[in-house]
Each structure stands twice: as C-alpha cells, then as structure tokens.
C-alpha positions in Angstrom: 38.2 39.0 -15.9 36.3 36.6 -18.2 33.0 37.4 -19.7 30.0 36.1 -18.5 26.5 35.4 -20.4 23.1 34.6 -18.1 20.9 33.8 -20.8 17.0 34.3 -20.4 16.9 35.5 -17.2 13.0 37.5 -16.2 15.0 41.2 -15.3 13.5 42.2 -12.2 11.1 39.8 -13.1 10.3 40.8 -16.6 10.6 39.1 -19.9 13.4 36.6 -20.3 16.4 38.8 -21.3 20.0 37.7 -22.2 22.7 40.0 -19.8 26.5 39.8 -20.7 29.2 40.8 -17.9 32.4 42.0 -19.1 35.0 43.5 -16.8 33.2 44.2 -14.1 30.0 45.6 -15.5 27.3 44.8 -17.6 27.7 45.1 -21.0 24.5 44.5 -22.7 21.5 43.4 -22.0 19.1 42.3 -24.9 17.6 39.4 -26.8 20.2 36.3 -28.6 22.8 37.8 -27.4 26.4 36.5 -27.7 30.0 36.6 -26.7 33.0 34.6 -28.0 34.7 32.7 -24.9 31.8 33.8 -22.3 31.2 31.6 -19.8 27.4 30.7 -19.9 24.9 30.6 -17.2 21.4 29.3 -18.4 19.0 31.3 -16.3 15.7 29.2 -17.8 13.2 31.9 -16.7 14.9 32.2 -12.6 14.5 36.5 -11.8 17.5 38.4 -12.0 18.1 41.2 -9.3 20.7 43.8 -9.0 22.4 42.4 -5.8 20.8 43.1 -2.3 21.8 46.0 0.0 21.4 45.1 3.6 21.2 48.2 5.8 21.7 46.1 9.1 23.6 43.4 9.6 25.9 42.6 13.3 28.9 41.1 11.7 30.0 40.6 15.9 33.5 40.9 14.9 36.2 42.5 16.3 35.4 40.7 20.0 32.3 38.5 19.5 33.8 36.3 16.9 32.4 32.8 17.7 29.1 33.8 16.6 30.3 35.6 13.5 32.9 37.4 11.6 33.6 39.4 8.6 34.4 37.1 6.6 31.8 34.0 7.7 28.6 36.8 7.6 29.9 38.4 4.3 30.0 34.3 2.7 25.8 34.7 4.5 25.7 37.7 2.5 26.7 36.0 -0.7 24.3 32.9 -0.3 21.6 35.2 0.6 21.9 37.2 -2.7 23.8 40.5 -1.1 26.6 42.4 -2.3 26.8 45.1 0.0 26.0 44.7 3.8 26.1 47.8 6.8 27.9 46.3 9.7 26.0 47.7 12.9 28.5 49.5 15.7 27.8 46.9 18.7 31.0 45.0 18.8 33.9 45.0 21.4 35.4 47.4 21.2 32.8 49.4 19.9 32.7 50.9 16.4 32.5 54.4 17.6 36.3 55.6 16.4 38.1 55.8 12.8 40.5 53.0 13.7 37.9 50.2 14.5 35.4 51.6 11.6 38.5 51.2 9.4 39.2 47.7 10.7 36.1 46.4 10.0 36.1 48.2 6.4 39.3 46.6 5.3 38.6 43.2 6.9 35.8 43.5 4.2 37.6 44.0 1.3 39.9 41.2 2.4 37.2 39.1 2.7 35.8 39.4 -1.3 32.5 38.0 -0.9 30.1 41.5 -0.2 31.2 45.2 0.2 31.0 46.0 3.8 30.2 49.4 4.9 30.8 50.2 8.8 27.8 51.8 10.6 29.6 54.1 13.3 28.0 54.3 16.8 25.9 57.4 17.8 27.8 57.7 21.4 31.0 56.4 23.1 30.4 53.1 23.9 26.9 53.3 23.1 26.3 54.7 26.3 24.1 57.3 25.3 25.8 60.2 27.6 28.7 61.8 25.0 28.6 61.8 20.8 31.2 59.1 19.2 33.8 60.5 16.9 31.1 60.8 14.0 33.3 63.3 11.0 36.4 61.2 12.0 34.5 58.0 11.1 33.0 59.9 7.9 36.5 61.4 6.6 38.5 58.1 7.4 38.9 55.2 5.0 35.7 54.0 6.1 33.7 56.8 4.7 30.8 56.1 7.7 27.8 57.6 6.7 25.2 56.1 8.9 25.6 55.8 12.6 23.3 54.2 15.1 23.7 52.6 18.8 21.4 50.0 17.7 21.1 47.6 20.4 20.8 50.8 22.6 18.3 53.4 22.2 19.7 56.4 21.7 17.3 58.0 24.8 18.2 61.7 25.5 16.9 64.0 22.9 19.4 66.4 23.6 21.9 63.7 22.1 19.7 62.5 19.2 19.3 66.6 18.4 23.0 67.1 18.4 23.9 63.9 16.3 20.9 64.6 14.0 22.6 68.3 13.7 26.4 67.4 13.5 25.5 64.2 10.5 23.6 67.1 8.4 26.8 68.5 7.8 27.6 65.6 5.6 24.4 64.3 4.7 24.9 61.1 7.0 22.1 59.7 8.5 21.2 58.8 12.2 19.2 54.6 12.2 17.8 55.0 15.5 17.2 51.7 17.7 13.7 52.9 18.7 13.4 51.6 22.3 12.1 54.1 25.5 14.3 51.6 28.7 12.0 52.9 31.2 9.4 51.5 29.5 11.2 48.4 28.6 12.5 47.0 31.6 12.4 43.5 32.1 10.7 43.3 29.0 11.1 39.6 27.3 8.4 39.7 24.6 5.4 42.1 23.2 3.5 43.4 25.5 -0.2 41.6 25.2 -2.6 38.6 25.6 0.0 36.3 25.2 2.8 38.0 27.3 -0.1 38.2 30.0 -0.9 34.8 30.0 2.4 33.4 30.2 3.3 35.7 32.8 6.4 37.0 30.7 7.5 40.9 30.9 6.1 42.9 28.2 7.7 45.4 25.8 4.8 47.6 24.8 4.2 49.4 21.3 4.2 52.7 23.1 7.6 52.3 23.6 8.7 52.3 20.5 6.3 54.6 18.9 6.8 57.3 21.6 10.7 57.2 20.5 9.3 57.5 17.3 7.5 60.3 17.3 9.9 62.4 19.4 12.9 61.6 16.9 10.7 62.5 13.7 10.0 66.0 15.4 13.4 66.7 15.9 14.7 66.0 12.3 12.2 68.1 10.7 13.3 71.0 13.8 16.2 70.5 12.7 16.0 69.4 9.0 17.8 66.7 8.9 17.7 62.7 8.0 16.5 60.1 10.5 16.2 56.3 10.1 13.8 54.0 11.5 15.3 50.6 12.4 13.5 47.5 12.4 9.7 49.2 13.3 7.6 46.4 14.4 3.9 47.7 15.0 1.2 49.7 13.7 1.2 52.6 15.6 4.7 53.2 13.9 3.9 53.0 10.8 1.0 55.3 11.0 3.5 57.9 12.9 6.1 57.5 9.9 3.1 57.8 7.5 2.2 60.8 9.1 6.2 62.2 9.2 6.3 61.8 5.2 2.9 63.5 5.3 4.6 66.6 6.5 7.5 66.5 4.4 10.1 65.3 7.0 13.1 63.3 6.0 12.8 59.9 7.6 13.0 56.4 6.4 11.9 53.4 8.1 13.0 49.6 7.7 11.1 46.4 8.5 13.0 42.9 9.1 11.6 39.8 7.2 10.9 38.2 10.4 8.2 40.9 11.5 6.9 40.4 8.3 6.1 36.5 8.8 6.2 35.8 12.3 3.8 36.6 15.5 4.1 36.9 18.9 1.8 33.6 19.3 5.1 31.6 18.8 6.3 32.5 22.1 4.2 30.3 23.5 7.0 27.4 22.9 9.3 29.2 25.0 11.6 28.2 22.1 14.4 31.2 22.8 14.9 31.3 18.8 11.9 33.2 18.3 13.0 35.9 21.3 14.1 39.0 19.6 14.5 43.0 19.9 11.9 44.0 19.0 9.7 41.2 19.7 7.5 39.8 17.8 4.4 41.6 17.4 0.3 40.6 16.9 -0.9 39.5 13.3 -2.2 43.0 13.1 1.0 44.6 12.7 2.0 42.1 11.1 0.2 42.9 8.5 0.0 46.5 8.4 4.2 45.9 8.3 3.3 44.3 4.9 0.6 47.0 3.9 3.4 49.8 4.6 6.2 47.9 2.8 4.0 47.4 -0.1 2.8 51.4 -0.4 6.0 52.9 0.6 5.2 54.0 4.3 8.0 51.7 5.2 11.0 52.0 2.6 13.7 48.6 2.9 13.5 45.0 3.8 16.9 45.3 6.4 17.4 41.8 7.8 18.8 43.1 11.8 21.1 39.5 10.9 21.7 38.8 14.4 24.0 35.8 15.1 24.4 33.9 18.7 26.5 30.9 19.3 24.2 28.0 20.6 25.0 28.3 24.2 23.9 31.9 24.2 20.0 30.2 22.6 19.8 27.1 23.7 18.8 27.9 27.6 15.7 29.6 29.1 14.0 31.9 27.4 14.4 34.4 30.2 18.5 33.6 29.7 18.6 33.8 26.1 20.3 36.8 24.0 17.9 38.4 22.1 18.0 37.9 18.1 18.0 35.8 14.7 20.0 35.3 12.1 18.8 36.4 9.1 20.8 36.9 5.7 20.2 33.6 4.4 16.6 33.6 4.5 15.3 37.1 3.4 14.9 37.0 0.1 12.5 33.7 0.2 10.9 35.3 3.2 9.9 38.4 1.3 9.1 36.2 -1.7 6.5 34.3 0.6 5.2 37.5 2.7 5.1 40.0 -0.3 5.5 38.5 -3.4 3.7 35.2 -3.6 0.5 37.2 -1.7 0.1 39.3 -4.4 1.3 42.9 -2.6 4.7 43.4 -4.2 6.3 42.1 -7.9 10.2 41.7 -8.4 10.2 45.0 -9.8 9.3 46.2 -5.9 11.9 43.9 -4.2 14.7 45.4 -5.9 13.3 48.3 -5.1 13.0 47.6 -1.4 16.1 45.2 -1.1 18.7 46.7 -3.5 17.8 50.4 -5.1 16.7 52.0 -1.8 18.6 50.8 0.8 21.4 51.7 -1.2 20.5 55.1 -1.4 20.0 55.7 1.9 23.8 54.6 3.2 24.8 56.1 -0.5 26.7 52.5 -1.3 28.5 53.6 -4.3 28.0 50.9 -7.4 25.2 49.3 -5.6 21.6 49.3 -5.6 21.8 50.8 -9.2 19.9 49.3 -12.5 20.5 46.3 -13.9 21.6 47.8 -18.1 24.9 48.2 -20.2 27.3 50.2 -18.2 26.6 49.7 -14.2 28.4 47.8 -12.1 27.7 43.9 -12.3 26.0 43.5 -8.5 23.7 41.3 -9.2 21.3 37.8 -7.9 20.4 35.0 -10.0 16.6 33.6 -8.0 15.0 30.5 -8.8 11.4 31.4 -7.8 9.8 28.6 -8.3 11.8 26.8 -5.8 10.1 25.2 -2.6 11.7 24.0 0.4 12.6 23.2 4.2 14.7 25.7 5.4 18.1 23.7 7.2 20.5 25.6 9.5 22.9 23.2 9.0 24.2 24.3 5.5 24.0 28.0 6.7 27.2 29.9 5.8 26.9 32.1 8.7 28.5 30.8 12.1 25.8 30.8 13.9 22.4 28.8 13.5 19.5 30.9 15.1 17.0 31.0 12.7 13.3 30.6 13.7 12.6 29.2 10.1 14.3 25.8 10.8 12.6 22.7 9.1 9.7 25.8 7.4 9.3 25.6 3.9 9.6 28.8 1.8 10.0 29.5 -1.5 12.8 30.6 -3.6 16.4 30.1 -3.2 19.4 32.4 -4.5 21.4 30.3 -7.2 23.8 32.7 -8.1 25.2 35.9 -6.9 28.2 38.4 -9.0 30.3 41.1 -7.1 31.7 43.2 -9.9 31.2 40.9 -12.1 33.4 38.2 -10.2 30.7 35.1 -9.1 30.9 34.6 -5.7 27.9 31.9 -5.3 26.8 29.3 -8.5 24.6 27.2 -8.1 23.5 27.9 -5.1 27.1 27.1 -4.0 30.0 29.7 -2.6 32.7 30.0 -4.9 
C-alpha cells in the first residue's frame, strides 16, 4: 500500500498538522513532515477527523434492495465521511439468526467502502413475543454485539428484562426503538398544535418517554447496558439525565434531523419530512442540542432510512416513514452544533467517531487520530457552503428533507485503513 501525506490539515480542528499514512495506519503526525514517493494531499487548513461510526443505519438489504444495499449505503457511508456503519435488523428475512447476520457481514467486506457491523434483532421476527438467537449472532462471524428491533418497540418488559439479562453475559448492548403502540396508533406526526390543526394522528412524547423510563429501571435492576435510539423530545432527555444521575448504564442517540428540523414542516404535507419519530417542537429541538452538547445525549446516529420514490412520493397518510441520512450528517451537525457555537471538532469526533464506537466496540475505529492507529479517517472542508442535491447522492434512494437547503461543509476525502475510498469529494 502506498504512502500517503495530508499536509496541514486542523486535527480535530486544531493547528494545521502534517499526518503521513503508511500501511494501513498512521505513521506520524507532526509539523514539515516528509515521505519519499508519498502521494500528497494538500489539506490547506480543511479539519481532519478520525472516520465516523454510525450506530444506525438500514442498509434494506437482503429483501428490500431497490431502496438500498450493502454495497450502494456503504459508497453513502464513504461520501458522508464513515468508515464503520451498524446495519439495523429490519430486513427480509430478518436479521435475527447467525446465517443472515453473517450475510450481511461478509457482503460488507466485499463491498470495501465502510466496515459493516450487523445489529442482530431483539426477537424472532421482531415480533416482540420470543428472544432471536442473540449468543449465536455474538459467537458467529459476525461478532453481533448490539441488538435492537428498531422499527418495533420492543413492548413487553418481561422481554426487554430477559434480553437486557442474556446480552450482559457478553457485554452486548440492547438499542431500544422507544415506541409504547397503544399509544401510537394511527399516529402520523407529533402529537401537538400542528398535528391538531391539520387534523393528523398524533404520536405523543409520553410515548416515548414512558418506554424510556421503564427500560432505564430495568438495566440498572438488572445491571446491565441499554441504548436509547433516536430520542426526540425533552422529557427524554431529562429522564436519561436523570438515569446517568443514578449511575445506570445507558446511552442515548440523537439523529441530525431532530437536531435541525420541526414539526412545523408538516404543514406541506410533503411525505419527506414524515419520520419515526416525528419531528418534534423547536423546544426539543433545542434541548436535543443542549444534551448533545453536555453529554446527556452521547452520539450523532443518522437512523439513514432509505425508500424508493414510489414508497414517498404519495399521501402523506401512504408514505413509509423515514429519511435518508448518511450523506448529510456531518454538514448538518456542523450547522446545528458547530457553527452555533455549542460544540468544536474536538466534540464531533467525539460524538460521531470515539463514542459511537465504543458503544458497539468497532475494533480499529473511533480511536485517535496519532502514530500507530488505524488510518480511519475524514478530510472536511468547513468552510464550504452549499445547496444540498439528491441527485448526486451515492445512496439508492433520494429522501432527504434537505433538498435544494444550503449547509455547510462537505466531506472531501475519506481513508479506510489507509486505502482512500472518496478524494475529492469523489468515490474512488
């Protein structure tokens, strides 16, 4: 593998800094630097990251493959600045047994763009009534730490005790989809002014910070790991604030999009911006951004959630619910947190790479950018601006509610092992 020389690149943001790649990892990392033979990237100030972890992503494939595959969302994954994604279990068949967790592991590495790392589901067929095959996903080739039924709430606390108990044996981790049906049915947007006013079916706060608070109980009963998908209002932070208060182990993720974007949009009946969960009020919206920023909330987790246009572009009450997302999250969190002041670069690896990683233990990821570790790494022009354009998405699918919205920053390059698998701003 040739040698590779980003000179005066800002290190998480810091002072220009030459970095030399050689065989995989990163050599050196210093001032005038040099290497006979290395290729040369001039970074001219951009901020280099170590490359992104995304905790959730739906790859769709095996059985939902004209929205996405393995090998079209990992190519997302590259252009967004990730090296690593967690494929979530809701694909046909379901990712709840060691031969279709190992599928979608090795399609991965034939893929060469990101590491995949299967999530395995809680339950059979995410049903909710009888726990998946969760130590043969974790002893198979796949090595499946995480599970989840996202999609699916995992409802019956007798369950969610029993997974909670068996995943301790191994340190895995239970991402809980935290959604209370009874009190979601029908549901098509937050529950609230606007949902009353345009007469749509509400999904309340309650019902996800009731789940919540049930599932935080019953990992520190049982002292065990929980994880908090995509939480979406106030009330959960201030639960989750309250869990770490006592010492439990739980983590919680936000998505860029409940970051940036209220419920107020629905009032286009565009389907793009219909989601689980839905888009909340500016005031979670920004007490998302306050608990990213102190900690109360741990990741950025993009919940990348492809469609094909057919399954958007219809009625809103018609539409599958979700956004695509990969592409976009690093200039999203650039213009939420970054740009307003409430995180530095130092804080989005943090968020985005060092932490995420950490909780689904991704081996050679999420680890510091200096001589010896792995070269996972983003190249990010900050000072970038401009209109976001589906049409040169990698992904198959084009639902993203950013179309023709400016936001700042753009991945230019991104290295997997030291192997480049986007330059300038283009996949190898």
């Amino acid at each position: 593998m040739s040698k590779t020389l980003i000179r005066g690149a800002k290190v998480l943001g810091g002072e220009p800094q030459d970095v030399l790649i050689d065989g995989g990892v990163v050599e050196a990392v210093g001032r005038d630097l040099s290497a006979e033979g290395a290729e040369v990237v001039e970074a001219d100030g951009k901020v280099l990251l170590p490359g992104l972890v995304d905790l959730h992503t739906h790859l769709r494939e095996p059985g939902r493959e004209d929205s996405e595959t393995v090998l079209t969302g990992t190519r997302a994954a590259a252009s967004g600045g990730y090296t690593n994604v967690f494929a979530m279990a809701n694909t046909f068949p379901v990712a709840d047994t060691a031969g279709v967790v190992e599928q979608v592991w090795r399609l991965g590495q034939e893929s060469g763009y990101c590491d995949v790392q299967p999530i395995g589901a809680v339950t059979v067929g995410l049903e909710g009534a009888k726990l998946a095959e969760l130590g043969a996903m974790h002893e198979s080739a796949a090595g499946v730490t995480v599970f989840s039924d996202d999609g699916k709430c995992v409802h019956d606390a007798v369950i969610m005790r029993r997974a909670l108990e068996y995943v301790k044996a191994f340190n895995g981790v239970v991402a809980q989809h935290a959604q209370e049906p009874r009190l979601t049915e029908g549901a098509q947007m937050n529950e609230g002014v606007v949902s009353a006013e345009l007469g749509l079916g509400g999904w309340p706060a309650v019902a996800e910070e009731s789940v919540i608070a049930r599932d935080v109980l019953l990992a520190e009963h049982v002292g065990s790991r929980v994880h908090i998908c995509h939480l979406s209002t106030a009330g959960s932070v201030e639960i989750v604030r309250w869990a770490k208060s006592r010492g439990i182990d739980v983590t919680a993720e936000v998505t860029p999009h409940h970051l940036l974007l209220t419920d107020e949009l629905v009032r286009s009946y565009n389907p793009v911006y219909k989601v689980n969960p839905p888009l909340r009020t500016e005031r979670d919206v920004m007490a998302l951004r306050e608990a990213l920023a102190d900690g109360t909330i741990d990741i950025v987790a993009t919940d990348h959630a492809p469609h094909p246009h057919e399954d958007k572009d219809c009625e809103w009450a018609a539409a599958a619910m979700g956004m695509v997302g990969l592409e976009t999250a690093l200039s999203v969190v650039q213009a939420t947190m970054v740009d307003t002041g409430l995180l530095d670069w130092a804080g989005v690896a943090d968020r985005m790479s060092f932490k995420p990683a950490k909780i689904g233990q991704a081996t050679g990821h999420g680890r510091p950018v200096s001589a010896g570790e792995p070269a996972n790494l983003t190249l990010v022009d900050a000072a970038y601006r401009g209109q976001v354009d589906p049409a040169g998405f990698a992904s198959r699918s084009r639902n993203t509610p950013y179309e023709g919205r400016e936001l700042p920053g753009r991945v230019t390059h991104t290295w997997l092992r030291g192997k480049a698998t986007l330059v300038d701003g283009k996949l190898t």
